[in-house]
N, CA, C and O of each residue as an XYZ file, in Angstrom:
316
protein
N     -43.108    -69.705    108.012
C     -42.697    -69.005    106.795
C     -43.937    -68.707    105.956
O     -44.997    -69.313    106.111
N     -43.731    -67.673    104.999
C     -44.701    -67.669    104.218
C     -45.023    -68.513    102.941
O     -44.241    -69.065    102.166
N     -46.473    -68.457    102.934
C     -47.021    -69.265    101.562
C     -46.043    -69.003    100.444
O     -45.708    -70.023     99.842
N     -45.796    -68.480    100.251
C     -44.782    -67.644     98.869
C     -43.222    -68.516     99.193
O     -42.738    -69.277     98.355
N     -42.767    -68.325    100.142
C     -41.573    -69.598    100.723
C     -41.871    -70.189    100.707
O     -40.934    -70.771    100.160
N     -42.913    -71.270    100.890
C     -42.984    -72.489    101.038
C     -43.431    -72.740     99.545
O     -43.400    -73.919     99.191
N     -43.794    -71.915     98.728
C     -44.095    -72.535     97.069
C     -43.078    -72.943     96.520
O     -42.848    -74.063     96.062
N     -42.145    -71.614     96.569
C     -40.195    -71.833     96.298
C     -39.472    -73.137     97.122
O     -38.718    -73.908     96.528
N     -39.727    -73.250     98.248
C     -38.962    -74.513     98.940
C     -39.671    -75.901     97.740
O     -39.008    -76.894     97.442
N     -41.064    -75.643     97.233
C     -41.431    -77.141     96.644
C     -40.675    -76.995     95.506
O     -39.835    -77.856     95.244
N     -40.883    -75.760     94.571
C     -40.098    -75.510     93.496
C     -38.805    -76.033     93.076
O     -38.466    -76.735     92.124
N     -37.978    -75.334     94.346
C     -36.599    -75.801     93.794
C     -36.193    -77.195     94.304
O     -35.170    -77.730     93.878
N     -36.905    -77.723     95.119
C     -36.508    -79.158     95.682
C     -36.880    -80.014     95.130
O     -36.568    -81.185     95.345
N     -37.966    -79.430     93.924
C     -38.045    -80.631     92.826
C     -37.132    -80.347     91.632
O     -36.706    -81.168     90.820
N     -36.801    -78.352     91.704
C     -35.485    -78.462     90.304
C     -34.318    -79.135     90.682
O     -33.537    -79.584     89.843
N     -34.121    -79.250     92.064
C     -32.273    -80.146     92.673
C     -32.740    -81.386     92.907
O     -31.974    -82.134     93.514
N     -34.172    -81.955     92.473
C     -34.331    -83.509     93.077
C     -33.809    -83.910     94.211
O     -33.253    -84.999     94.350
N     -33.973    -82.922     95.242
C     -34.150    -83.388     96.743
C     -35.333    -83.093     97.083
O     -36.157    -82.345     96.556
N     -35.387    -83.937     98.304
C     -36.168    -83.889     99.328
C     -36.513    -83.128    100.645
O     -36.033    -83.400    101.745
N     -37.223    -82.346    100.438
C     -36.700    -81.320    101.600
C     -38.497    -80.580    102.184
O     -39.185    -79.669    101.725
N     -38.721    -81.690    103.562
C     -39.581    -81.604    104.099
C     -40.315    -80.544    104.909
O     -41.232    -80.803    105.688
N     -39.732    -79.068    104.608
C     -39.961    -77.973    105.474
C     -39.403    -77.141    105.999
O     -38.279    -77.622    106.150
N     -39.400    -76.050    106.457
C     -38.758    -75.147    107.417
C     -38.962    -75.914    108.766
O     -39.833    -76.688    109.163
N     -37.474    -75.241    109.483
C     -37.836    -75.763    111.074
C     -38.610    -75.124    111.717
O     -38.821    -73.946    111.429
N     -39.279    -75.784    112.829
C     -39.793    -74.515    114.072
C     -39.479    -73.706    114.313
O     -40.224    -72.823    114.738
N     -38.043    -73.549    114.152
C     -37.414    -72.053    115.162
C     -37.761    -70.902    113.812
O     -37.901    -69.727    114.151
N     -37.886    -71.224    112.403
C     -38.119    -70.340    111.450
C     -39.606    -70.250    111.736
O     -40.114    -69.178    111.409
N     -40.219    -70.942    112.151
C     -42.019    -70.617    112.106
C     -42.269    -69.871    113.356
O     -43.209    -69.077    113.300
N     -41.669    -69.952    114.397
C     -41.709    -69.574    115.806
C     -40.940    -68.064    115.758
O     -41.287    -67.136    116.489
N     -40.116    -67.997    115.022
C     -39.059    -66.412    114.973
C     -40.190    -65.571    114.216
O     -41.000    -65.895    113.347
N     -39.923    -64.312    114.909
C     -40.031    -62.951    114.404
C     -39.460    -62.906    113.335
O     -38.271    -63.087    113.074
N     -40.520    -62.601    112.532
C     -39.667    -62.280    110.684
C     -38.814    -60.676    110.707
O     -39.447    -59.670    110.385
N     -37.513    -60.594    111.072
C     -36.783    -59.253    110.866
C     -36.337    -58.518    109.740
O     -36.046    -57.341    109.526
N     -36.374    -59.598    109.065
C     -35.290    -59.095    107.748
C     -36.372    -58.480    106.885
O     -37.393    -59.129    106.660
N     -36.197    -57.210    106.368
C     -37.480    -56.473    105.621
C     -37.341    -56.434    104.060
O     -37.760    -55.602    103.254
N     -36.629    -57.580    103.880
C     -36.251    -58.093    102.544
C     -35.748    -56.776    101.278
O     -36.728    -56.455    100.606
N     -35.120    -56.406    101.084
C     -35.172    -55.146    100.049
C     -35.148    -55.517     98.854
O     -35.550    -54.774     97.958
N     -34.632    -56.835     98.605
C     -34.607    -57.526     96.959
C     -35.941    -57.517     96.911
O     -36.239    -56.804     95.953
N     -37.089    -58.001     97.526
C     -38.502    -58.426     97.640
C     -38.378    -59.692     97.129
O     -37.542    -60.571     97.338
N     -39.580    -59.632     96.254
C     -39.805    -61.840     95.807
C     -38.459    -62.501     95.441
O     -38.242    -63.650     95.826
N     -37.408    -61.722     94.603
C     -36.612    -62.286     94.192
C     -35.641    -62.286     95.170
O     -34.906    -63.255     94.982
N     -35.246    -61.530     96.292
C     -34.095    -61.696     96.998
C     -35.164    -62.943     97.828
O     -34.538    -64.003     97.844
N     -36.215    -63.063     98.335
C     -36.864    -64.296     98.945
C     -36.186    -65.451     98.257
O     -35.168    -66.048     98.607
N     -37.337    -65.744     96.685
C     -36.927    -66.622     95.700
C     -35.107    -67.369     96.025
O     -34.812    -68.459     96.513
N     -34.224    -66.277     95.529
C     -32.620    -66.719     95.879
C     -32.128    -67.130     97.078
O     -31.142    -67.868     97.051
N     -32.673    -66.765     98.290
C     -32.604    -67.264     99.946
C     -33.528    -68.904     99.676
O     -33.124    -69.946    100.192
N     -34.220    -68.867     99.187
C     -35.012    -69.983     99.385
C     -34.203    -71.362     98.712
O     -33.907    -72.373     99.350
N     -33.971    -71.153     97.463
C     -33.358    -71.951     96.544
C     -31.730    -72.130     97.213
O     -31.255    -73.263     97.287
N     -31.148    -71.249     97.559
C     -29.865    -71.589     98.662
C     -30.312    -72.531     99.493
O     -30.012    -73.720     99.385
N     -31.116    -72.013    100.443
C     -31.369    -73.036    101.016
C     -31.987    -74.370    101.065
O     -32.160    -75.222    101.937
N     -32.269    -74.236     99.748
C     -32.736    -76.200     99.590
C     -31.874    -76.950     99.524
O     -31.855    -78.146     99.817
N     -30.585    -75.864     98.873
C     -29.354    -76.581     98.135
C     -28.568    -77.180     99.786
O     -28.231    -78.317    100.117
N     -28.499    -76.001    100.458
C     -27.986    -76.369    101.750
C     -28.562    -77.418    102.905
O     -28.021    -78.242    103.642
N     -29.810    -77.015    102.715
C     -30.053    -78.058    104.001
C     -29.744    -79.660    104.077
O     -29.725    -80.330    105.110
N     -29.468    -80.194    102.539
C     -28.686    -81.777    102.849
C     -29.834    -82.518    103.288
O     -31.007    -82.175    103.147
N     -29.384    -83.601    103.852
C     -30.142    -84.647    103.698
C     -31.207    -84.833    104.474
O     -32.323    -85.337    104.352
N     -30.261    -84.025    105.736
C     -31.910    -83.906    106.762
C     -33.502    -83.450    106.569
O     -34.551    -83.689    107.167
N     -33.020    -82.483    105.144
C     -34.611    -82.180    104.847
C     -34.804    -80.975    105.480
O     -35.763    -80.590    104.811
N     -34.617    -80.141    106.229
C     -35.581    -79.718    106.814
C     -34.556    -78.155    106.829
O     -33.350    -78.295    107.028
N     -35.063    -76.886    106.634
C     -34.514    -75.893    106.417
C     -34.416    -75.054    108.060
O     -35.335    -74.873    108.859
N     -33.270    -74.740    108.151
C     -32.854    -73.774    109.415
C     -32.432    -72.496    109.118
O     -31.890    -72.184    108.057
N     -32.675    -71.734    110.052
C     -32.071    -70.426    109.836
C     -31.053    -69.939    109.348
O     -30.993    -68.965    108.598
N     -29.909    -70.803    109.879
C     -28.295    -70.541    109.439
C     -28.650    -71.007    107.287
O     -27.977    -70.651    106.319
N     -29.656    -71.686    107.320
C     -29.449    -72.342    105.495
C     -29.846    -70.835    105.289
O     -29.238    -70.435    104.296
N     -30.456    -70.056    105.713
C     -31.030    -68.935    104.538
C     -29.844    -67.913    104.875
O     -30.049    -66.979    104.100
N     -28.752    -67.626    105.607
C     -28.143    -66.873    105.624
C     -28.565    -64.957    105.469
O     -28.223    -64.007    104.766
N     -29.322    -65.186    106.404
C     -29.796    -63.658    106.755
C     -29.210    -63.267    107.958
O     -29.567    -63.915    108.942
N     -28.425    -62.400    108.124
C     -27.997    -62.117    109.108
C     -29.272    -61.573    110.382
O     -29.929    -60.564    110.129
N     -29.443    -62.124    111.333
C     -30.455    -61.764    112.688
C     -29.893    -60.840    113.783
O     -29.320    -61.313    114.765
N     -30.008    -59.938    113.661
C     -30.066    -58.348    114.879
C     -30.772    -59.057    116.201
O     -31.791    -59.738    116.315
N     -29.810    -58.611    117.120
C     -30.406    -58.252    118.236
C     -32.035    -58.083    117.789
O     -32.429    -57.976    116.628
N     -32.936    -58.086    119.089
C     -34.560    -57.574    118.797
C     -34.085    -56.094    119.416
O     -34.613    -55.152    118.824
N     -33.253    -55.754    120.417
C     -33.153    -54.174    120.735
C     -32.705    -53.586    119.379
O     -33.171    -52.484    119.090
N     -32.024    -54.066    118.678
C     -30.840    -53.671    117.762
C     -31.980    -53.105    116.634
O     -32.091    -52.024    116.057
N     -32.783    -54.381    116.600
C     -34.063    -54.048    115.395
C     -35.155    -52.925    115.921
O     -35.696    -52.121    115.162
N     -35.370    -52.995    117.221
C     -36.357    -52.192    117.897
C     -35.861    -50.442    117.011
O     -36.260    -49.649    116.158
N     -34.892    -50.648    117.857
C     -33.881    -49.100    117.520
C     -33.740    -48.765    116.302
O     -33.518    -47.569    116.114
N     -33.805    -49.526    115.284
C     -33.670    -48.984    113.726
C     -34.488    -49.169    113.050
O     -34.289    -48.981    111.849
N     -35.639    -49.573    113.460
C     -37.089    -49.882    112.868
C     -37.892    -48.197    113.215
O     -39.065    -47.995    112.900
C-alpha cells in the first residue's frame, strides 16, 4: 500500500484505540486497480473503514476496504 495509506491506517487506529498492525500481503502483492475518483479523501474513508473492520486480528485485507476487484481482462478492456 501506499505511504499515504499507511499514515491513515496509524491515524485512525490511534483515533478507534486499536491496534492494527498493517495491511496483508495479498494487498502489497495485488495490482492496485481501483483508480480512486474520490482521490485522498475517498482513500482517507476506505482506510478508516477499514481499521474499524479488521477486529482484533490487526491486520487489514482486501474484503476490509471494500473496493470492488475486476477481473484483470475486465480492467485490461476498460483501461
Amino acid at each position: 500500500m501506499s505511504l499515504l495509506a499507511e499514515q491513515f491506517r496509524i491515524r485512525f487506529a490511534r483515533k478507534h484505540g486499536m491496534e492494527v498492525k498493517g495491511f496483508s500481503d495479498q494487498l502489497h502483492e495485488r495490482p492496485h486497480g481501483h483508480n480512486w475518483p474520490g482521490n485522498v479523501r475517498e482513500l482517507q474513508n476506505v482506510v478508516e473503514r477499514a481499521v474499524i473492520l479488521c477486529g482484533e486480528r490487526g491486520v487489514i485485507e482486501p474484503a476490509h476496504l471494500g473496493l470492488a476487484q475486476r477481473p484483470d481482462s475486465a480492467r485490461r478492456r476498460w483501461a
